[in-house]
N, C-alpha and C positions, 0 to 999 in steps of 0.2 A: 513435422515441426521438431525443430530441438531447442531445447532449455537451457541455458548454463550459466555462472555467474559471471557477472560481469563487476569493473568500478563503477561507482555510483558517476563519474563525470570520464565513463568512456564514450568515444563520439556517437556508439548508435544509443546508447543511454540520454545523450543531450538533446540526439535528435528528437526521441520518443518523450523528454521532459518538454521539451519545447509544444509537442503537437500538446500532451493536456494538458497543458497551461492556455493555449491557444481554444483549448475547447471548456477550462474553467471559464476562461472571459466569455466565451459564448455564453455560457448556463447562469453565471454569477455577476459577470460585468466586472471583474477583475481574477488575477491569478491566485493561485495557492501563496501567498508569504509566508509559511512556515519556514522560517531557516532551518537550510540541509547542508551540511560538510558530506563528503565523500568519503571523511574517516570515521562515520556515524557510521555506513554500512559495511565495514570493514569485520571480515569474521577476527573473534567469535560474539563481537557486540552485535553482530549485524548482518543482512544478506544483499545483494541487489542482485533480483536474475533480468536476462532479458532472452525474449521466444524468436525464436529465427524463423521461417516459412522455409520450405522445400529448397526456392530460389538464392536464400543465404539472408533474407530482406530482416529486418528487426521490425517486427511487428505486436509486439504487450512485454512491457515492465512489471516489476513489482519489487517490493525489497521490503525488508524489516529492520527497524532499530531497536537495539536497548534502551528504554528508560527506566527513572526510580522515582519512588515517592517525594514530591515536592509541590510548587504554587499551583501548578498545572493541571492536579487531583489524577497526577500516574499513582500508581504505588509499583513497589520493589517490585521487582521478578517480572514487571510488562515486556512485550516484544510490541512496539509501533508499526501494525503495516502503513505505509505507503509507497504513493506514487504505482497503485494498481493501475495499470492504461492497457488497452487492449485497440489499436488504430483500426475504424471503421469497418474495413475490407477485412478483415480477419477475425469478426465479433460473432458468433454464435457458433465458435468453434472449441466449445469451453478451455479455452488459454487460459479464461482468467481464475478459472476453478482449477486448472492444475496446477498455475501458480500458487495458489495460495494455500493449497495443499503442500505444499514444496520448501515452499516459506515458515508456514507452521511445524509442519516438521521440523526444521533444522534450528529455529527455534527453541524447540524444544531439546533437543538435541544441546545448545547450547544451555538448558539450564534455565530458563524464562518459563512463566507457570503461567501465564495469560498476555491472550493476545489480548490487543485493540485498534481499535481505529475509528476514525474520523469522516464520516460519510457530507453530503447535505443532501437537500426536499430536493435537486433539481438533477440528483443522477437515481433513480427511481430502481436502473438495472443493476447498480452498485450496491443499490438499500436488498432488492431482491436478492443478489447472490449471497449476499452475505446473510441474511435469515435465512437461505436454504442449506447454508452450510454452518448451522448451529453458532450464530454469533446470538446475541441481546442486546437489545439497547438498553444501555448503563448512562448513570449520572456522564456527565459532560466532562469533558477534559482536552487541555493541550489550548493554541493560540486562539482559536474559533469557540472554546466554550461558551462565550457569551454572547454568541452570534442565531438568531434564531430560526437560519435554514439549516445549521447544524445541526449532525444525529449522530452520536455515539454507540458502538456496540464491542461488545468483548464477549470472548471466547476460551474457558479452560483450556492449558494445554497438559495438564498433569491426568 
C-alpha cells in the first residue's frame, strides 16, 4: 500500500467521495452535506491523502481541514478530519489507522493543537477506531450538531 497526498477533487479522491456518500445513504438515508472546497485541504490549512493498493487501485481517503472558534462550537487551533473512507475489499487492513496517524501528524506539524471530528450511531467501526486511537467524545460541533445520530470526539495534538 502507498499513501500520498492527493487534491481534494482529484479523480480517484471523487471516486472514493462518491462510494461514502453512497454508503452514508445506506446507513443514514441521505449524504454527508457538509460543504467541502478543495481549497479547505490545501497545505498548510489542510491535508487530503488517498491509499493506493499494490495494483495502483485508490482504496481509503482521509484528509483534515483547519477550522476556528465560531457558530459551529470549533475553537482556534482545530484540524477537522474528514471524509475517512476505507472501500470494503480493503477494510481490516488498518488503512484507516495509518491514515489518521498521517493526518494528525501533519496537523500538527501545521500548527493545529486538536483534532476533531464528527462520527454518527450507525458507523460503530468509525466510533471504534477512533476510541482506540485516543479521541473523546466532546460537546457537539460543526453542521450535524443538532442531529441526534451524531457523535463528536477530539483528540490533543500538542
Amino acid at each position: 500500500m502507498e499513501i500520498r497526498p492527493a487534491a481534494y477533487d482529484h479523480p480517484d479522491a471523487v471516486k472514493l467521495n462518491d462510494q461514502v456518500q453512497l454508503e452514508y445513504t445506506e446507513r443514514y438515508g441521505d449524504g454527508d452535506l457538509t460543504p467541502l472546497d478543495p481549497a479547505m485541504f490545501a497545505p498548510p490549512r489542510g491535508l487530503y491523502l488517498i491509499a493506493y493498493d499494490d495494483a495502483g487501485f485508490p482504496v481509503a481517503t482521509g484528509g483534515w481541514r483547519t477550522q476556528s472558534a465560531g457558530e459551529e462550537n470549533y475553537a482556534d487551533g482545530d484540524a477537522e478530519l474528514k471524509r475517512m473512507y476505507v472501500v470494503p475489499q480493503a477494510r481490516g487492513k488498518a488503512l484507516a489507522r495509518r491514515i489518521l496517524t498521517l493526518l494528525e501528524a501533519d496537523a500538527r506539524a501545521a500548527g493545529r493543537t486538536r483534532m476533531v471530528l464528527e462520527t454518527g450511531t450507525e458507523q460503530p467501526e468509525a466510533i471504534a477506531l477512533y476510541l482506540s486511537s485516543g479521541y473523546l467524545p466532546s460537546e457537539k460541533f460543526g453542521l450535524y450538531r443538532h442531529t441526534d445520530e451524531s457523535r463528536c470526539y477530539t483528540k490533543p495534538l500538542v
